[in-house]
C-alpha positions as CSV (number, residue, x, y, z in Angstrom):
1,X,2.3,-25.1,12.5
2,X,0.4,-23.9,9.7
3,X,2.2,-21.0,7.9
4,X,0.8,-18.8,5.3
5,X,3.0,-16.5,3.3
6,X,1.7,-12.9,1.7
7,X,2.9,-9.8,-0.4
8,X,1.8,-7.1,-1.5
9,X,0.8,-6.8,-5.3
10,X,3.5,-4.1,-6.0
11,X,5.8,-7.6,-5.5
12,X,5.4,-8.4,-9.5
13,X,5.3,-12.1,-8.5
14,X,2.2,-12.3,-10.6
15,X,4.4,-10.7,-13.5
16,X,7.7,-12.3,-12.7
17,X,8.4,-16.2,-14.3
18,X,5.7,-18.5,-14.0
19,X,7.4,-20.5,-11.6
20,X,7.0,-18.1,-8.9
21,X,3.3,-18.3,-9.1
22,X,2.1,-21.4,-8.0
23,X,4.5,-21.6,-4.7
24,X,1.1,-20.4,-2.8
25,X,2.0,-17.2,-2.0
26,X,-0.9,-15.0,-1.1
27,X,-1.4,-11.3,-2.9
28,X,-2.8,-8.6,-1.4
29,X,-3.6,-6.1,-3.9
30,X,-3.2,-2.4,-4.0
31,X,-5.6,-0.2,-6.2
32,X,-4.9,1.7,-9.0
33,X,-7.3,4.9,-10.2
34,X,-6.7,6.3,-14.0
35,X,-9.0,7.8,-16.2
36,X,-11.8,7.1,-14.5
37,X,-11.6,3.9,-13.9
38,X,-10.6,1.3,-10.6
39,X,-7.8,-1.2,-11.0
40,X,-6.8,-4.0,-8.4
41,X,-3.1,-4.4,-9.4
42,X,-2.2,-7.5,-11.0
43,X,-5.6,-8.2,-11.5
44,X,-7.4,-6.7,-14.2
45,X,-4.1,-4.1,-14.9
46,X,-1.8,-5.2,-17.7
47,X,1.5,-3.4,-16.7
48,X,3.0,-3.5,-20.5
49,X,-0.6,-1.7,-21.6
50,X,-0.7,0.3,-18.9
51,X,2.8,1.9,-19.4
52,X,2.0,1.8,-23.5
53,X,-1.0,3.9,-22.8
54,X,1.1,6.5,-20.4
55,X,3.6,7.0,-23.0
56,X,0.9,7.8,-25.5
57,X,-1.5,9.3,-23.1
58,X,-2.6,13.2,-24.8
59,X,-3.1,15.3,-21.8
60,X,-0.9,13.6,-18.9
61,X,-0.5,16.5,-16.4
62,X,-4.6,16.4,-16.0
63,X,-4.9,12.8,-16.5
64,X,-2.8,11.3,-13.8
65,X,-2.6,7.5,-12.4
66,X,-2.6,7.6,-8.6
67,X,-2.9,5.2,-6.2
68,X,-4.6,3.5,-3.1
69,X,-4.0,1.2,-0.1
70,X,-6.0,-1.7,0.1
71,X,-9.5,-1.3,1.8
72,X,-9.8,-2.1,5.7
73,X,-12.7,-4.5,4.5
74,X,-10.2,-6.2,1.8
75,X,-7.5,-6.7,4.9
76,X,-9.9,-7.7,7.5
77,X,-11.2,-10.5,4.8
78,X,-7.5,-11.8,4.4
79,X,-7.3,-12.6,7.9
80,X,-10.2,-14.0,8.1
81,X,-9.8,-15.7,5.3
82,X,-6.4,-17.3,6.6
83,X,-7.7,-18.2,9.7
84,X,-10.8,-20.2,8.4
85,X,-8.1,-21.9,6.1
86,X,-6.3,-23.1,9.3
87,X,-3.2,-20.6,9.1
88,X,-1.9,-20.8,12.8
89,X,0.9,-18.0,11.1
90,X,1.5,-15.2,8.4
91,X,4.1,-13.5,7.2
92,X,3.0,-10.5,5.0
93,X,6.1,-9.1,3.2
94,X,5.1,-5.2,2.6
95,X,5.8,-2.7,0.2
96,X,8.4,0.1,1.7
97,X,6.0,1.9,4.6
98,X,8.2,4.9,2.8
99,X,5.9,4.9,-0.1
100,X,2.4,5.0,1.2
101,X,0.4,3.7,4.5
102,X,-0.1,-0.1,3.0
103,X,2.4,-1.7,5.5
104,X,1.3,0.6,8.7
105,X,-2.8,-0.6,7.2
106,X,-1.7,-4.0,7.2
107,X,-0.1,-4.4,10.6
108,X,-2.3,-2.1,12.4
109,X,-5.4,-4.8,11.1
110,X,-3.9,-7.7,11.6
111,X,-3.6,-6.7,15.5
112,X,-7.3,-7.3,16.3
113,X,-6.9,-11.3,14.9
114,X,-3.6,-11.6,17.0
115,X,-5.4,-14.1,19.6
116,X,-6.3,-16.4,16.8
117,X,-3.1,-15.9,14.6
118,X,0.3,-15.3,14.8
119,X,1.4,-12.1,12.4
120,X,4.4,-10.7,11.3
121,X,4.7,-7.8,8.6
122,X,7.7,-7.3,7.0
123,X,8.1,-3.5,5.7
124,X,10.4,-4.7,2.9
125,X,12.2,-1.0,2.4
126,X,11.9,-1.4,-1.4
127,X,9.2,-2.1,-4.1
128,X,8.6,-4.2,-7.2
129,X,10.3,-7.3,-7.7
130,X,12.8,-7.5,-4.8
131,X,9.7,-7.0,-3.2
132,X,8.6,-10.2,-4.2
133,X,11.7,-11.9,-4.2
134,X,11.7,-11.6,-0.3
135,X,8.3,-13.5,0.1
136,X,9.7,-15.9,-2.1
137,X,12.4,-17.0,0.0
138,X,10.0,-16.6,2.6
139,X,7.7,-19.4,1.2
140,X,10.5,-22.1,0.1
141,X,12.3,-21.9,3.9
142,X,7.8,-22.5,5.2
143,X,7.9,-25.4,2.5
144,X,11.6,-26.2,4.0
145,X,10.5,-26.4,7.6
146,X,12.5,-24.1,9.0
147,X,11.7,-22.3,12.0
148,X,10.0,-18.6,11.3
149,X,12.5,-17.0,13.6
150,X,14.8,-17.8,11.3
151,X,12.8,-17.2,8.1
152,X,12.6,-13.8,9.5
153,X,16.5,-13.4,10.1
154,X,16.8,-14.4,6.3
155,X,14.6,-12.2,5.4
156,X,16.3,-9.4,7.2
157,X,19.4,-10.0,6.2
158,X,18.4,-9.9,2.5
159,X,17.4,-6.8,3.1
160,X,20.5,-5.4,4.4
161,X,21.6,-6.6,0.5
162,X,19.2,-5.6,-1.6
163,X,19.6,-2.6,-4.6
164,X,17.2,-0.9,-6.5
165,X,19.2,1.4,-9.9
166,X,16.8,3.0,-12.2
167,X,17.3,5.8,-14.6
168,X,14.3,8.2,-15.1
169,X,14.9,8.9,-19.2
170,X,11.9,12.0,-19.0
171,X,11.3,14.1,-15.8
172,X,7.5,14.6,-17.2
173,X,5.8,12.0,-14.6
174,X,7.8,13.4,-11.7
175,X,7.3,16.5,-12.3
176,X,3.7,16.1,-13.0
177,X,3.3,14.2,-9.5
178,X,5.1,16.8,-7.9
179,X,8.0,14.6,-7.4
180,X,10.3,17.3,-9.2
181,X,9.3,21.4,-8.4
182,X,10.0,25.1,-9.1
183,X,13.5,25.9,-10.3
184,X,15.1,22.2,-10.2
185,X,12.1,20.8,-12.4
186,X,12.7,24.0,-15.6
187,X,16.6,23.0,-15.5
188,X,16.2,19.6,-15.3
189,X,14.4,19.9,-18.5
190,X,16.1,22.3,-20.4
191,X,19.5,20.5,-19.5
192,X,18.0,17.0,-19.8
193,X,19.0,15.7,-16.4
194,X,18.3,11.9,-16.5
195,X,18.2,10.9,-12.1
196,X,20.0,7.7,-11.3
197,X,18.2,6.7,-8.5
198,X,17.3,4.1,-6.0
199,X,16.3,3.2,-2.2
200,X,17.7,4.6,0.7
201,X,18.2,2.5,4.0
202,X,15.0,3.5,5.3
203,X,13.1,2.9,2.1
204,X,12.6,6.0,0.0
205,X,13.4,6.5,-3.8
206,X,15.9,8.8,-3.5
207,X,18.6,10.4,-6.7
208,X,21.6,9.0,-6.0
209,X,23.2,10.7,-8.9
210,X,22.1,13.6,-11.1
211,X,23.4,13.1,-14.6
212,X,23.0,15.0,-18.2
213,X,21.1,12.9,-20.9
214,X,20.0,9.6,-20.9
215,X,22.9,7.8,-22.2
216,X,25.2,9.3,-19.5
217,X,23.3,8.2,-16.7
218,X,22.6,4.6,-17.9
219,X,26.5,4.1,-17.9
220,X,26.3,5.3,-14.4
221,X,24.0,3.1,-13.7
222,X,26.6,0.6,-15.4
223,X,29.6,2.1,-12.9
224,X,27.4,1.8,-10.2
225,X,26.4,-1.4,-10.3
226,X,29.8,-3.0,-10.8
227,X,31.3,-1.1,-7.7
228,X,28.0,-3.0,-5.7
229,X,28.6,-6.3,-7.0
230,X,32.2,-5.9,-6.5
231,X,34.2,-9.0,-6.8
232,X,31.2,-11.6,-5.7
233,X,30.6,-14.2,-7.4
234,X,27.6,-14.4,-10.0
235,X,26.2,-17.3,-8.3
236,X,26.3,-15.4,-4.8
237,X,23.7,-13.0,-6.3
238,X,20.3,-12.8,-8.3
239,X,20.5,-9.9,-11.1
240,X,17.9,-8.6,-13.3
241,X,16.3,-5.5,-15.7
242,X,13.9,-3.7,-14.1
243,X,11.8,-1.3,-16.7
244,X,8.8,0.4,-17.1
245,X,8.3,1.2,-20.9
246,X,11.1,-1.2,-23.4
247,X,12.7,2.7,-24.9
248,X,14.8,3.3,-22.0
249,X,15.3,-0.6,-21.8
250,X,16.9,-1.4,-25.3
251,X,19.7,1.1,-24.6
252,X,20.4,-0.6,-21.5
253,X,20.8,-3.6,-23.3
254,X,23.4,-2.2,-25.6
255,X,26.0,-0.4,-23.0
256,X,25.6,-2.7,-20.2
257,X,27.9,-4.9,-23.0
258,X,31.0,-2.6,-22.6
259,X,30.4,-3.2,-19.0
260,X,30.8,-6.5,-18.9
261,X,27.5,-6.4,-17.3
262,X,25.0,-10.0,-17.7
263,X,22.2,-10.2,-15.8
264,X,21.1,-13.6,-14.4
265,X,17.6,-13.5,-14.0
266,X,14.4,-12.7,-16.4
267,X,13.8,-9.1,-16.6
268,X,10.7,-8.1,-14.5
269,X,8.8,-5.2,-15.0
270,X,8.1,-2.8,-12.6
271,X,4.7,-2.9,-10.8
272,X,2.3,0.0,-12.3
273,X,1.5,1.0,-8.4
274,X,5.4,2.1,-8.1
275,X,5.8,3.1,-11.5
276,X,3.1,5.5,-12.1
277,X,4.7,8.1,-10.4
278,X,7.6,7.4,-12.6
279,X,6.2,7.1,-16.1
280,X,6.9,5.0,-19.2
281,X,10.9,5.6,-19.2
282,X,12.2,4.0,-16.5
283,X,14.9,1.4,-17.3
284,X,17.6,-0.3,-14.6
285,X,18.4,-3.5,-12.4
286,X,17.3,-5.1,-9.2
287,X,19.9,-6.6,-7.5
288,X,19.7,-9.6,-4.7
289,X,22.9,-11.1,-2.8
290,X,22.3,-14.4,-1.4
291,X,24.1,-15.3,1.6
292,X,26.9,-17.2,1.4
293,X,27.7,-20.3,4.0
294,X,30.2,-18.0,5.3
295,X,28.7,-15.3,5.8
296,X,26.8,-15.0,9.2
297,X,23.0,-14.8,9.6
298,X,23.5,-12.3,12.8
């Protein structure tokens, strides 16, 4: 059987290593609207300029990014598209259905071509690169052979192992998106609370920690990161910087040190559609676990 293998562009698989980009992997791109102007992520949006320009943007509150879900003519041309190709299968791997109505868009298409191909959409419960680190596991077990019943069970248990730990250096962007409101919004900038945050269970960006100043909550970030990782092994697990702007990103890379901390993957940056609403100060990690042989798929 023929199996084709997607994910949305908020994956960063186009701005990950370049050996992640010819696996075959199919993008479907979300759009991006700032200062007048339409992007198709990944495209024809540079994520270093893009976050370069936000951090020197004059006027942010009244010149806001925001975002949209791929068009119903875009979707309805992917299937197509697959299906004139001789794809007998997909499987989409979707950016948290938390965050927007991309995943509910895709599936709710891909319904009217289910006589003429098989379709599974995965709502991955995160964004950005472990995103696209689950349709890349997805792809080599296709080019593997193994049964998609199984691909799928992978894929879900990653999932139940999969972190997200960014610090927010500036409350300006959420605040400006209306992220951050009223009261908590004036004290969080008078008293220069940095959020740690990350993704809940059922996919939302959610504080985990509320923390005074930037350096504070970036060795919290540190702390929490080495109670996750626990005693596993380094080779059991894929680590890596996540950022927006480099600022926020340097200082990472000087107390993770007295951590102990060592990433072992590239850093990837995070995709412009997910870090928009965050702005150009966002530094942390992604974390994977892969499974061990002796730990079950079930």
């Amino acid at each position: 059987m023929k199996r084709l293998v997607a994910c949305t562009s908020t994956g960063c698989i186009e701005y990950a290593p370049e050996r992640y980009r010819n696996l075959g992997i199919e993008i479907i791109r979300i759009h991006m609207f700032f200062k007048g102007k339409e992007y198709l992520e990944g495209l024809d949006l540079d994520p270093v300029d893009f976050y370069k320009e936000l951090e020197q943007l004059e006027d942010p509150k009244n010149n806001l990014p925001y975002t949209g879900m791929p068009t119903t003519e875009e979707l309805h041309n992917f299937y197509k598209k697959a299906i004139e190709n001789g794809y007998e299968e997909v499987i989409i791997v979707a950016i948290s259905s938390a965050l927007g109505g991309t995943y509910n868009l895709i599936k709710l298409i891909g319904k009217e071509y289910e006589d003429k191909i098989k379709v599974h959409v995965i709502d991955s419960k995160i964004t950005c690169f472990g995103e696209g680190l689950l349709a890349i596991k997805a792809q080599q077990l296709v080019n593997e052979g193994v049964p998609t019943e199984t691909i799928l069970k992978e894929i879900k248990w990653m999932m139940a192992h999969q972190e997200f730990l960014g610090v927010d250096g500036k409350l300006d962007y959420l605040i400006y998106n209306g992220r951050l409101k009223g009261g908590k919004a004036l004290m969080g900038k008078m008293l220069q609370i940095c959020p740690l945050i990350h993704f809940s269970k059922e996919g939302e960006i959610v504080p985990l920690k509320s923390i005074r100043t930037p350096k504070k909550a970036l060795m919290a970030t540190c702390e929490e990161l080495k109670n996750i990782i626990g005693d596993r092994n380094e080779n059991d697990y894929i680590l890596w910087h996540i950022y927006t702007g480099t600022s926020l990103l340097n200082n990472l890379l000087e107390i993770e040190k007295s951590y102990g901390i060592k990433t072992n993957h590239e850093d990837v940056i995070m995709s412009p559609v997910s870090g928009c609403h965050n702005g150009p100060w966002l530094a942390g990690y992604g974390l994977m676990f892969i499974r061990r042989k002796d730990e079950p798929l079930d």
